[in-house]
C-alpha positions in Angstrom: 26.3 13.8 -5.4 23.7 15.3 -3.5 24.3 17.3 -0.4 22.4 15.3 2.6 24.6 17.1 5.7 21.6 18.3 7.1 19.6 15.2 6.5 22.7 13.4 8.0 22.6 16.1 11.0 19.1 15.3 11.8 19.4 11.1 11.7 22.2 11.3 13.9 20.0 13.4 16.6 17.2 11.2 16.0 19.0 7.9 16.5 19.3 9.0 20.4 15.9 9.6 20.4 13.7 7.4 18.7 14.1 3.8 17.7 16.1 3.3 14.7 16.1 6.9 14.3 12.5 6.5 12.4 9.1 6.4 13.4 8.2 3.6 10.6 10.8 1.3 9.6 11.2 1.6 6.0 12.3 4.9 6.3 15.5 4.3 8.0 16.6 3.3 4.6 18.2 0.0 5.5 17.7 -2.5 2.7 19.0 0.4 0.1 22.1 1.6 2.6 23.1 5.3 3.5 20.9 7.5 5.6 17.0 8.7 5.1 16.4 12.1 3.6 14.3 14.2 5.9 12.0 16.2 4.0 10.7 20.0 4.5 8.4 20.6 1.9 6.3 19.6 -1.2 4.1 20.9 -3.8 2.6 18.4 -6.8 5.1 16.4 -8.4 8.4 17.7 -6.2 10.2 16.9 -2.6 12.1 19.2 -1.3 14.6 18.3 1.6 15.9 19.9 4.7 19.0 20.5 2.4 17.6 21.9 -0.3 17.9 19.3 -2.8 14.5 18.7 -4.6 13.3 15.0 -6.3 9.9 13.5 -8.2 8.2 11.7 -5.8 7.2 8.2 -6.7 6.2 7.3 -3.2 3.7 9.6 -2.6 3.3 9.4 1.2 2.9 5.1 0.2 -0.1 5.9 -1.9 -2.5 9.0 -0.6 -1.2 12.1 -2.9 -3.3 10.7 -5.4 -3.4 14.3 -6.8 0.1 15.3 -6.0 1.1 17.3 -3.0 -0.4 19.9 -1.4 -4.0 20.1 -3.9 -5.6 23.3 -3.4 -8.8 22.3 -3.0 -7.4 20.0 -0.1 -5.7 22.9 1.5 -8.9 25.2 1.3 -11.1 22.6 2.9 -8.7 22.3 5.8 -8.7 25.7 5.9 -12.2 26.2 6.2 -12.7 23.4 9.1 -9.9 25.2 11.2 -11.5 27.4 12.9 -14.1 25.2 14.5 -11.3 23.0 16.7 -8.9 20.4 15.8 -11.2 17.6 17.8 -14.4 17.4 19.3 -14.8 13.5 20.3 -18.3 14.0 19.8 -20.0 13.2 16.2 -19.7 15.5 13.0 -21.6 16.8 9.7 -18.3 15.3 7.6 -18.5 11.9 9.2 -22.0 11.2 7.8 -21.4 12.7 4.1 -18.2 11.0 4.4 -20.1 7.3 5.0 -22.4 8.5 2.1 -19.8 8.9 -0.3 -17.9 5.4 0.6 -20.8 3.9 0.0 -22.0 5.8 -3.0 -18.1 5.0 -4.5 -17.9 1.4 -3.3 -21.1 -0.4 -3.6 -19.8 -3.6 -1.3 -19.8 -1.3 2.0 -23.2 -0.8 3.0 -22.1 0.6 5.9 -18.8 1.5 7.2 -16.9 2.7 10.7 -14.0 5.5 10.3 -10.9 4.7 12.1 -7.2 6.1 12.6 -5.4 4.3 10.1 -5.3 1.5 7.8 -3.2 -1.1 10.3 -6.8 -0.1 12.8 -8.9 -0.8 10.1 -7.3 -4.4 9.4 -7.1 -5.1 13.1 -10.8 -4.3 13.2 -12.4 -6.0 10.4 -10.5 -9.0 11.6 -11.8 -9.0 14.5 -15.4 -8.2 13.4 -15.6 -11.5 11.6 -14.5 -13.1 14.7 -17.5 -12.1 16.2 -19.9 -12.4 13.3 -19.2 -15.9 12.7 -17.9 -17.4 16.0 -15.3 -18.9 14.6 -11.1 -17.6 15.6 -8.9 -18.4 12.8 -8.0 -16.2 9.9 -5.8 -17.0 6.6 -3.8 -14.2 5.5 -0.8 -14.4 2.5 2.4 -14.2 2.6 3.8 -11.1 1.8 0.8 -9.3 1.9 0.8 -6.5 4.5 -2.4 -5.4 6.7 -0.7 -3.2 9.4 1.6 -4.2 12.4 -1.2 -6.5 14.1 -0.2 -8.8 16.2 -2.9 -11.9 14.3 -0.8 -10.3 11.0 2.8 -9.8 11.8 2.4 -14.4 11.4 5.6 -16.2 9.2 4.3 -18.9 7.3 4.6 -22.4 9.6 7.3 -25.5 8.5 4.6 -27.2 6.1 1.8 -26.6 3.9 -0.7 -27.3 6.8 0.6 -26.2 10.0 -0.2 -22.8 11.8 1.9 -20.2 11.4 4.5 -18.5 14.0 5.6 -15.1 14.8 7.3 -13.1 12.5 8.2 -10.4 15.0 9.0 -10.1 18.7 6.3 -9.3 21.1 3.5 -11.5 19.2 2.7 -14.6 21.1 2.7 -18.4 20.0 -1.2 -18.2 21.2 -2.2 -15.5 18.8 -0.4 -17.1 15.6 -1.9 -20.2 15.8 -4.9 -18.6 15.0 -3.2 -17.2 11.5 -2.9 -19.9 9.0 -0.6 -18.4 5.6 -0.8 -19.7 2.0 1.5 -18.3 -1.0 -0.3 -15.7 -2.8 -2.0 -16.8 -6.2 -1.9 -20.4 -4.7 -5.6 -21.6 -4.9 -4.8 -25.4 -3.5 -3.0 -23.8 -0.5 -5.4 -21.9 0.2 -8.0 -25.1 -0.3 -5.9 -27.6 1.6 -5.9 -25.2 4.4 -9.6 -24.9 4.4 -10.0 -28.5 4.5 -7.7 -28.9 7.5 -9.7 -26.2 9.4 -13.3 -26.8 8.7 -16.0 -24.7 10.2 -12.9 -22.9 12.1 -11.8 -20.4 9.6 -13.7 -16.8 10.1 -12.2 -14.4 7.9 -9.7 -14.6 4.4 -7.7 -11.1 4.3 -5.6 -10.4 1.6 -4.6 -7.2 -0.8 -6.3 -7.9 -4.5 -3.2 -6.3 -6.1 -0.3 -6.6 -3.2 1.3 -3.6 -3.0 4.1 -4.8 0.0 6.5 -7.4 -1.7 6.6 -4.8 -4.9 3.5 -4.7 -7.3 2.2 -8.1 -7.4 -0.4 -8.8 -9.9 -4.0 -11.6 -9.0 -3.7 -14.5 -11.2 -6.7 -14.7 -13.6 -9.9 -16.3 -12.0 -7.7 -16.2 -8.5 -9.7 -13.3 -6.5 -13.3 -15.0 -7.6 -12.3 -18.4 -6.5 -11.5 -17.0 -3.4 -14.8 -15.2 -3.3 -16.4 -18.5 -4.2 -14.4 -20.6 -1.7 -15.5 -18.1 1.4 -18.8 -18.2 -0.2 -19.4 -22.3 0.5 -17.5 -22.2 3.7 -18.9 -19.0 5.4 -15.7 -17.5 5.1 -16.1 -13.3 5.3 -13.7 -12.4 2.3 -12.2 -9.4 3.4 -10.3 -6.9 1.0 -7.7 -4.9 2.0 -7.8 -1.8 -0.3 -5.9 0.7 2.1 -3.3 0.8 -0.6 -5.7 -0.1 -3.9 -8.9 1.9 -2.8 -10.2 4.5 -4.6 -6.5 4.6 -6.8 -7.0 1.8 -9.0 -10.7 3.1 -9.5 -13.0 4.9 -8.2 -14.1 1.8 -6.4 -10.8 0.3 -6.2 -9.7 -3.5 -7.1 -12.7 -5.0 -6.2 -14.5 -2.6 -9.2 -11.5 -3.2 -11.3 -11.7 -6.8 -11.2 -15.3 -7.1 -10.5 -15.1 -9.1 -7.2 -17.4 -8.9 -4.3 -15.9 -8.6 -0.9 -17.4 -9.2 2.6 -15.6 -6.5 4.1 -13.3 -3.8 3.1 -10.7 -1.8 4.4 -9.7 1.7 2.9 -6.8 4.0 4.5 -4.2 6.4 2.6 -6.4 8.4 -0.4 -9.6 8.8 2.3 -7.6 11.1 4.7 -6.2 13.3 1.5 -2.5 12.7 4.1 -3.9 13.3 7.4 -4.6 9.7 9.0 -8.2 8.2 8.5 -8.8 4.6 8.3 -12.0 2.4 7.6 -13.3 -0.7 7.3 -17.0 -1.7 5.8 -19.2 -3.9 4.1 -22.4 -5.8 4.3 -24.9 -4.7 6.6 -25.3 -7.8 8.7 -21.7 -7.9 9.4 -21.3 -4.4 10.4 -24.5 -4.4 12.7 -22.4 -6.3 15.5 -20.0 -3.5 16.0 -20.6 -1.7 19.0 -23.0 0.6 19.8 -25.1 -2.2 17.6 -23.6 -5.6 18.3 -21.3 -6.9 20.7 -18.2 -6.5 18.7 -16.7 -4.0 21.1 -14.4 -0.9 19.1 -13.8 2.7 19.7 -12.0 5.6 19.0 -11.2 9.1 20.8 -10.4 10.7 17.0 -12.4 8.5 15.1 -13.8 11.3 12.8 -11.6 13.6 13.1 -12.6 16.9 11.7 -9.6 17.8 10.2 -9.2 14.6 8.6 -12.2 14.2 7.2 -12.5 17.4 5.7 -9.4 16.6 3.7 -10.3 13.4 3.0 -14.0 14.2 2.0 -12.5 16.8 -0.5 -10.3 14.6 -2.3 -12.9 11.5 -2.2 -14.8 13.9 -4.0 -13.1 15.4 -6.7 -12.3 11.8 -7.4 -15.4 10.7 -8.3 -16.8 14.1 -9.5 -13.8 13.5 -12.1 -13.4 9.9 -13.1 -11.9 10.9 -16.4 -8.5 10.9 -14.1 -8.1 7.0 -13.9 -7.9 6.7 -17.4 -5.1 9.1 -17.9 -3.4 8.4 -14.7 -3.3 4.4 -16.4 -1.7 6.0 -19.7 1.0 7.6 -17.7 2.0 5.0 -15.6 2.0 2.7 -18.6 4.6 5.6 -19.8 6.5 5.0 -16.9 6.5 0.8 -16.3 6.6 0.4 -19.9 9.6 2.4 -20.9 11.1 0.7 -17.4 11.1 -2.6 -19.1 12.0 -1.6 -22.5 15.0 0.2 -21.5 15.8 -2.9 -19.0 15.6 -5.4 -22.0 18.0 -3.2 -24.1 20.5 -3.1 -21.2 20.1 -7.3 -21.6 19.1 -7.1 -18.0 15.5 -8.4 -18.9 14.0 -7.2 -15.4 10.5 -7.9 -14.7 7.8 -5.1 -14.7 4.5 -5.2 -12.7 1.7 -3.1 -12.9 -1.5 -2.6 -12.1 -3.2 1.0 -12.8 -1.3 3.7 -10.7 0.9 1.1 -9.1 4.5 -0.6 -10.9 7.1 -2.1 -9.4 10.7 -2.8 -11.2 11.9 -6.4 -9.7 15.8 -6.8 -10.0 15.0 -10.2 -11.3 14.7 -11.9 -15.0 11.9 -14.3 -13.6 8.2 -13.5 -13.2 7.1 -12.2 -9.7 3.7 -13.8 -8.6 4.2 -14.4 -4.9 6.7 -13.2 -2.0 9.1 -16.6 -3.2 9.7 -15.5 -6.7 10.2 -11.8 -4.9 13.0 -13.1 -2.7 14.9 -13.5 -6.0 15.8 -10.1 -6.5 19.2 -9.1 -6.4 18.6 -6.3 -3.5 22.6 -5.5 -3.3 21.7 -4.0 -7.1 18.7 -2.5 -6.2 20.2 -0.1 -3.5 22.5 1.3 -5.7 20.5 1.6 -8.0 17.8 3.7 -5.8 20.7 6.1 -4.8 21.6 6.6 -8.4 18.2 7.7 -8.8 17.8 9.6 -5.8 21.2 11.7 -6.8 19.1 12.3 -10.2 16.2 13.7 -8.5 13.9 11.0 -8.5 12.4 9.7 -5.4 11.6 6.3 -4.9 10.5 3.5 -2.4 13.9 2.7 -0.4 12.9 -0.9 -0.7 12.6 -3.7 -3.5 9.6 -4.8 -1.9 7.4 -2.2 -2.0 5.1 -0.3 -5.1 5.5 3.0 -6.6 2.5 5.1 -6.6 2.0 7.7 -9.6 0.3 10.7 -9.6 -1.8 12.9 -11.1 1.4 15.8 -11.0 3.1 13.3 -13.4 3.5 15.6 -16.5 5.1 14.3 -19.9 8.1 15.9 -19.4 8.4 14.0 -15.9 7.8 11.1 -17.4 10.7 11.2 -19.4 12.7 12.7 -16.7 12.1 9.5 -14.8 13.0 7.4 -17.9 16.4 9.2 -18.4 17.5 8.6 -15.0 16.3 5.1 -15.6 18.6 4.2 -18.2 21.8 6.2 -16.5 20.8 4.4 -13.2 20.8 0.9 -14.2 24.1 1.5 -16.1 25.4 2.9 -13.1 23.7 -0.1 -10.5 25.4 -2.8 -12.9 28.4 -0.9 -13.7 30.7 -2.6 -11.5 30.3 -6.1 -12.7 28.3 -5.4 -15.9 31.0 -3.9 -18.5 28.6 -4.7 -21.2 25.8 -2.9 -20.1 28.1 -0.3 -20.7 28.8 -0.8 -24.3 25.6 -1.3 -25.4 24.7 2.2 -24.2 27.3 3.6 -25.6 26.6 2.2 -28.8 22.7 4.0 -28.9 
């Protein structure tokens, strides 16, 4: 077992000082059970921990460490920007070449504004079609996750047609019944709700490949019938690619998929792990934010220096090496592959999602296409078997519902690191009510 006492030290002080003890929810390591591991370091492929203890991280700060921790060529262009200030509030060099670059990498954006974060980004674009089409509602998926938003944080309503209500304290009835939800990969929904709303519906949001119920994988011809759907309605499609962008390829799912969105939002990989958000698209849509249009949105670190000089280094060795997807697909193929193999052979039968850089391993036999056939997994297993991995070294999401991201740090050798602790860990998860599972290791 691992030694967490200082880990343990630090949660208890925290808990009297922050809500929860965490300053994001996930990582107060509920739905797995035990207490979050506060980290103190990390360097490509490794965590290490306040105690010592190191891990291979399969989380990467939820998706930016495309390239592992710590890159040097991230490092030195941070370096190089310090010296000039941490903030000016006033526009920079970076900012532009930055724009250039999104644009050059993801042809969609024709122009695009730089925000904080990817929850800012969502809250803006949303609010941007709002203003370019006059209209107020949105239809957003459930399951699918655009930041903590008040017109997102919206349960699905009591029928197939009905607005939906607040999924969290502190949003208003008045604010979700402007958010209407269908299942994801549910085209009809998705129609009905349309029909039921016409000329009233402004925006469509959604993640391409969800990344917040676990992996979930776009049903063949889903994304383009959306895209055709918005098209006859005057419907701005917007993708949500804070997770996907520039990790599933160098123009993220909509290039992968070949899809054409309205408006995009990017977070996560742009900021190389300091915070940078943005949202773009078509040039007639992004005219009416202010100073341009009336679409009012602003931002004291909008810009910042220090982030963009991160992220701009990154951005670029991304698409000065594209040779990286391919290879980053062939190991995480490694990884979600041998996941489901060694599964099967265990006559557990799991399902296996995966889409590029991003898997998920659902603790259930059936297929996973939306956030109902997710509910299904048996969670109780899942959090033991995340803290047999984490006593193995291997770091992953502390939830069922969320993806692993791979990175480019992810040697061979890792690889089957990852796999060994697979197998030992899903004995060890089932263990107590799976005697077989048992036996048929014991007989390989």
């Amino acid at each position: 077992m691992l030694n967490l006492a200082t880990s343990t030290a630090l949660f208890d002080r925290a808990k009297t000082l922050i809500p929860g003890g965490v300053n994001s929810p996930v990582r107060a390591f509920r739905s797995v059970g035990g207490s979050p591991v506060f980290m103190h370091s990390a360097q490509g492929a490794w965590l290490t921990d306040v105690d010592g203890n190191r891990y291979v991280d399969f989380i990467n700060s939820w998706g930016p460490m495309i390239l592992g921790h710590a890159p040097q060529l991230v490092l030195d262009a941070v370096a190089q920007a310090l010296p000039h200030s941490l903030s000016f509030g006033a526009p920079t060099h970076r900012e532009v070449e930055m724009a250039e670059l999104i644009r050059t990498m993801v042809p969609s954006i024709e122009k695009v504004r730089l925000v904080n974060s990817g929850t800012e980004a969502c809250m803006s674009a949303v609010r941007v079609a709002r203003g370019y089409t006059g209209r107020a509602k949105i239809i957003k998926f459930e399951g699918c996750y655009h930041g903590h938003g008040d017109a997102f944080l919206i349960a699905a309503g009591s029928g197939a047609l009905t607005a939906g209500e607040p999924d969290s304290a502190g949003v208003t009835r008045g604010v979700a019944q402007d958010t209407l939800t269908a299942p994801y990969n549910n085209l009809p929904a998705v129609e009905a709700l349309i029909a039921a709303n016409p000329d009233q519906i402004a925006a469509l949001i959604l993640e391409p490949v969800v990344g917040n119920m676990g992996l979930v994988v776009p049903a063949v011809g889903f994304l383009q019938s959306l895209r055709d759907l918005c098209t006859a309605h005057g419907i701005v499609l917007i993708f949500d690619e804070v997770m996907t962008g520039f990790r599933l390829a160098p123009g993220g799912a909509q290039e992968l998929f070949g899809i054409t969105p309205d408006l995009t939002t990017l977070g996560k990989i742009i900021g190389g792990g300091l915070p940078v958000g943005a949202y773009g698209g078509r040039e007639d849509i992004m005219n009416c934010v202010a100073p341009a249009g009336k679409v009012y949105q602003a931002g004291t670190l909008s810009g910042n220096p220090m982030a963009t000089a991160a992220g701009m280094a990154q951005l670029r060795y991304l698409h000065e090496h594209p040779e990286l997807y391919p290879a980053l697909d062939a190991s995480s193929a490694r990884l979600a592959d041998g996941t489901r193999e060694i599964a099967a052979e265990l006559g557990l039968n799991y399902t296996v999602n995966r889409v590029g850089s991003m898997f998920s391993l659902f603790f259930t036999s059936a297929p996973v296409h939306n956030l109902e056939d997710a509910k299904q997994c048996d969670t109780a297993a899942f959090g033991r078997y995340f803290h047999a991995m984490l006593n193995r070294g291997i770091y992953l999401a502390p939830s069922q519902f969320e993806a692993l991201f791979v990175s480019t740090a992810i040697t061979d050798e890792l690889v089957e690191m990852y796999l060994r602790a697979c197998r030992e860990s899903l004995v060890e998860a089932h263990s107590a009510t799976s005697r077989e599972v048992e036996r048929k290791v014991s007989r390989r």
